[in-house]
C-alpha positions, 0 to 999 in steps of 0.5 A, a space after each residue: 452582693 450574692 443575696 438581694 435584700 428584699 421585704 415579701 407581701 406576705 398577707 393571705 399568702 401560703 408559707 409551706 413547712 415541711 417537717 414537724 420537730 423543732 427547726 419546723 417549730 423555729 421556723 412557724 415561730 418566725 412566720 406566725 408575726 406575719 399574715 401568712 397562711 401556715 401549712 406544715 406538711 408531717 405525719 406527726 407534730 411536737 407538742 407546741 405545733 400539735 397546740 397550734 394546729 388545734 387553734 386553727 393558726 396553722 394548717 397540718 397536711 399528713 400523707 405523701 408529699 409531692 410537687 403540688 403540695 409546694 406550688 403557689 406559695 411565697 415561700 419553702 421552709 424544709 426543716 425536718 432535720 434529716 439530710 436525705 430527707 430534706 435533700 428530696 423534699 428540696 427537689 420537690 419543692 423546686 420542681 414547684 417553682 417555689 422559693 425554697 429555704 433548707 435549714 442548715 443546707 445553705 447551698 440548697 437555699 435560695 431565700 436565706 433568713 435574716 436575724 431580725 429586729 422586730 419592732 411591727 411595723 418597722 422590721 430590721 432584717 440582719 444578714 451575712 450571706 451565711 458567712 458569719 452568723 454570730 456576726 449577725 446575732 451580735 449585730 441583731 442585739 445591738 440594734 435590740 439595745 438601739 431601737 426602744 420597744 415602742 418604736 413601732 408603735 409610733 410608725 404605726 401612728 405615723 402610718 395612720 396619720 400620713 393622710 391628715 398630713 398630707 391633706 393639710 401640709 405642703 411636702 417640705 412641712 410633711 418632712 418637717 414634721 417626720 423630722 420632728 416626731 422621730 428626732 424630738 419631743 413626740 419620739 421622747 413622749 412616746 418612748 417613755 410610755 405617754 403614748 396618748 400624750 404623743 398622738 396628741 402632739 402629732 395630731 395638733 402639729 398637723 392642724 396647726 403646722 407648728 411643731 418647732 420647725 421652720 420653712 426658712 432654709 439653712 446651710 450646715 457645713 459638714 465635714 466628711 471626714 478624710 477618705 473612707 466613708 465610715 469616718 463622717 460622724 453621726 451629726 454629719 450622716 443626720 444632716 445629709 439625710 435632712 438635706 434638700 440639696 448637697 454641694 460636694 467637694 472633689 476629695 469627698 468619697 462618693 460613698 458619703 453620699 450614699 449616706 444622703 436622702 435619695 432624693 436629695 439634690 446632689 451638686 459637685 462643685 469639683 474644686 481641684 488644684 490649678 483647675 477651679 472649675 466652679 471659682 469659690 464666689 460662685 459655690 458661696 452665692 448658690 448656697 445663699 440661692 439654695 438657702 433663701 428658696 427655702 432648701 436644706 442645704 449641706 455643704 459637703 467638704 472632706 476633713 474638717 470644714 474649720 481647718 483650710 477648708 475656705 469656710 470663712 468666706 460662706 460663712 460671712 456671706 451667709 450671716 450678711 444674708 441673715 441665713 442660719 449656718 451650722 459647723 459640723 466637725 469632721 475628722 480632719 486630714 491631719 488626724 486620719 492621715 496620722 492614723 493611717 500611717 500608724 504615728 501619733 500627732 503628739 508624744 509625751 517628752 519628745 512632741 507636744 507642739 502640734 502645727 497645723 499649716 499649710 504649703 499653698 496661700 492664696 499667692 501660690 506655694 510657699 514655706 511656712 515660717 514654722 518650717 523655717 523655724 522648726 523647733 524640737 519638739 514640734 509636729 508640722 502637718 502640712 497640708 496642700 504642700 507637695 508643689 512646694 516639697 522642693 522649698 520645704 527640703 531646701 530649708 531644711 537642709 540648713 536646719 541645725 538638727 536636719 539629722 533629726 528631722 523625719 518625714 512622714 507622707 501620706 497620700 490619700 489616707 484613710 482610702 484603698 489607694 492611700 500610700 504611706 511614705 518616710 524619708 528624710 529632708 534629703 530624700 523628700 522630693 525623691 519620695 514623691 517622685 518615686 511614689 508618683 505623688 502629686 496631691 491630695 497629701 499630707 506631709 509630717 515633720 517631726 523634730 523630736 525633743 532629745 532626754 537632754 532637752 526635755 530634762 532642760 525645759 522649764 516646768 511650767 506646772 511647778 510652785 514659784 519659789 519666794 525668794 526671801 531676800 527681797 521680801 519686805 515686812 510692812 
């Protein structure tokens, strides 16, 4: 980043604005919704900052400007709309030590202005580095759209309430019930104009510590999705921002865990092929640990958690222990590294068989019977199958339609490094050599029906004909 996003205390604080005319006027609208204290230096104002100044809101200094006049101020605002004239005043203001903004001169800024969503006390600052305002404006209208006008209202609620929580609810109840006020029925209450009704709410779930929240503790296995991090869903990102603890996998990019509470505890349990550093009956137990202390727990894993992700196994030792447990989908591998080397998984006449399998059992490589029996028509996404590439091509090979057959591999998909490779069954080994491709790979058969077999298959959907000569009359 070439600018540092920062929120200024701005209470008492003298904000200076050099000029008079409209991009002064923008520029005291903006700061007028803080505590500031305004001073506009200009022999003249518009109309609307003439206004102002008679009703005491801001203050008007006439008469030559010098460096003193920009000394122990948060902030600069030079905006009289003339170049030379801002240029000086620029100079000025920096002889000041002060913190300058001009408008429009962005190499003469050292504070940029945000787009902002204003929902006091919540604040949502919007910047491109001045690269990109439309960019930022576009941005700002989506989040208009997001967040609804009460919003702050009900942080400032909150703000109030913080004490009585904290003087009544222990810190994981306290997070409890932020949660629930900003997830559930308070938020929902609040948004739709019973703001009365909502304080009601918060205020007894203080006195009570009932509010439909829980001190036991549960697991969510959450799919990460396949490399890039913007690739989580939003269920996903919801769930690492609950979370007391996280337990992530090797493959997860750890860009996702940015995504997490900061004070989230974050626990790597690298599993990598042939050197399991944590055995997978150690990772099961300290999810039930975490989990009967009472912790949040998110069991982090890339693609999907349902697809050869080992899941089973945490789930039933989790359910023996009577631990509430959450699926929560990911994009899988198979999806994204299909999306990455730009081929669907399915084609309309050519594949409607999708297979998802895998080259690596629990007693080492072998080739799936799908593969030997590959059918046209079919799409096998193979997972965990470059140690058994030699296997799979030597099948194939044999194949009465091996010239038919295409390969597509993607290794690392959805990443910066990723490497998308096609081949033949007779060149497969030779491509992941020739690639240095050694794991975290996705291999795809496709044996695509001809216009022959396509116009042969039998159409399921059609009408039965009755044949007449075996109906009987009774």
């Amino acid at each position: 980043m070439k600018t540092f996003p920062m929120f200024l205390q701005m209470s008492g604080r003298r904000v200076v604005i050099a000029g008079g005319g409209e991009q002064a006027a923008q520029k005291t609208r903006l700061i007028l919704k803080t505590e500031a204290e305004i001073h506009l230096l200009a022999d003249t104002l518009d109309e609307e900052l003439a206004a102002l100044a008679r009703e005491g809101k801001i203050a008007q200094r006439r008469g030559p400007i010098s460096a003193e006049a920009f000394a122990d101020t948060a902030l600069v605002f030079v905006a009289t709309g003339c170049p030379g004239a801002d240029a000086a005043l620029h100079a000025l203001a920096k002889a000041a030590s002060a913190t300058v903004n001009v408008v429009d001169q962005p190499h003469l800024c050292d504070a940029i202005t945000p787009s902002i969503v204003d929902r006091d006390p919540v604040v949502v600052a919007i910047g491109t580095e001045g690269t990109a305002p439309f960019l930022a404006r576009q941005i700002k209208t989506r989040m208009e759209q997001l967040l609804e006008p009460r919003l702050g209202d009900l942080a400032a609620l909150a703000g109030r309430l913080r004490g009585a929580a904290a003087a009544r609810l222990a810190q994981r109840q306290r997070r409890d019930l932020w949660r629930w006020v900003f997830n559930e029925t308070p938020r929902h209450t609040h948004a739709r104009g019973a703001q009365r009704e909502a304080a009601q709410l918060i205020k007894s779930a203080i006195q009570t510590g009932e509010f439909g929240a829980t001190s036991d503790g549960s697991v969510a296995l959450v799919g990460a999705g396949p490399g890039s991090k913007d690739l989580i869903t939003l269920r996903g990102v919801q769930r690492l921002q609950e979370a007391d603890v996280i337990f992530y996998d090797r493959l997860v990019d750890p860009d996702v865990l940015e995504l997490a509470r900061r004070d989230a505890e974050r626990v790597f349990v690298g599993k990598a092929p042939g050197c399991h550093s944590w055995p997978q009956d150690k990772i099961t137990s300290m999810l039930v640990s975490a989990a009967r202390r009472g912790k949040r727990v998110v069991r982090l894993k890339s693609g999907d958690p349902g697809i050869f992700a080992r899941s089973c196994e945490e789930l039933s030792a989790l359910e023996d222990a009577c631990i509430p447990v959450e699926i929560v989908p990911g994009v899988t591998a198979a999806c994204g590294a299909a999306a990455a080397s730009g081929a669907p998984l399915t084609e309309r006449h050519a594949i409607d068989t999708l297979v998802l399998t895998t080259g690596h059992l629990s007693d080492g490589h072998r080739v799936p019977d799908c593969v030997k029996h590959l059918q046209p028509g079919t799409c096998v996404s193979l997972y965990m199958a470059v140690s058994a590439a030699a296997s799979i091509a030597d099948h194939l090979r044999n194949h009465p339609n091996v010239d038919r057959i295409s390969i597509t591999i993607a290794a690392k998909a959805q990443t910066e490094d990723q490497t998308i490779a096609t081949c033949t069954p007779e060149t497969l080994t030779a491509t992941l050599e020739h690639h240095n491709i050694i794991d975290a790979a996705t291999i795809f058969l496709r044996l695509r029906k001809t216009i022959e077999e396509t116009q042969n298959a039998p159409d399921l959907n059609a009408t039965p004909k009755l044949d007449v000569r075996h109906v009987q009359v009774i």
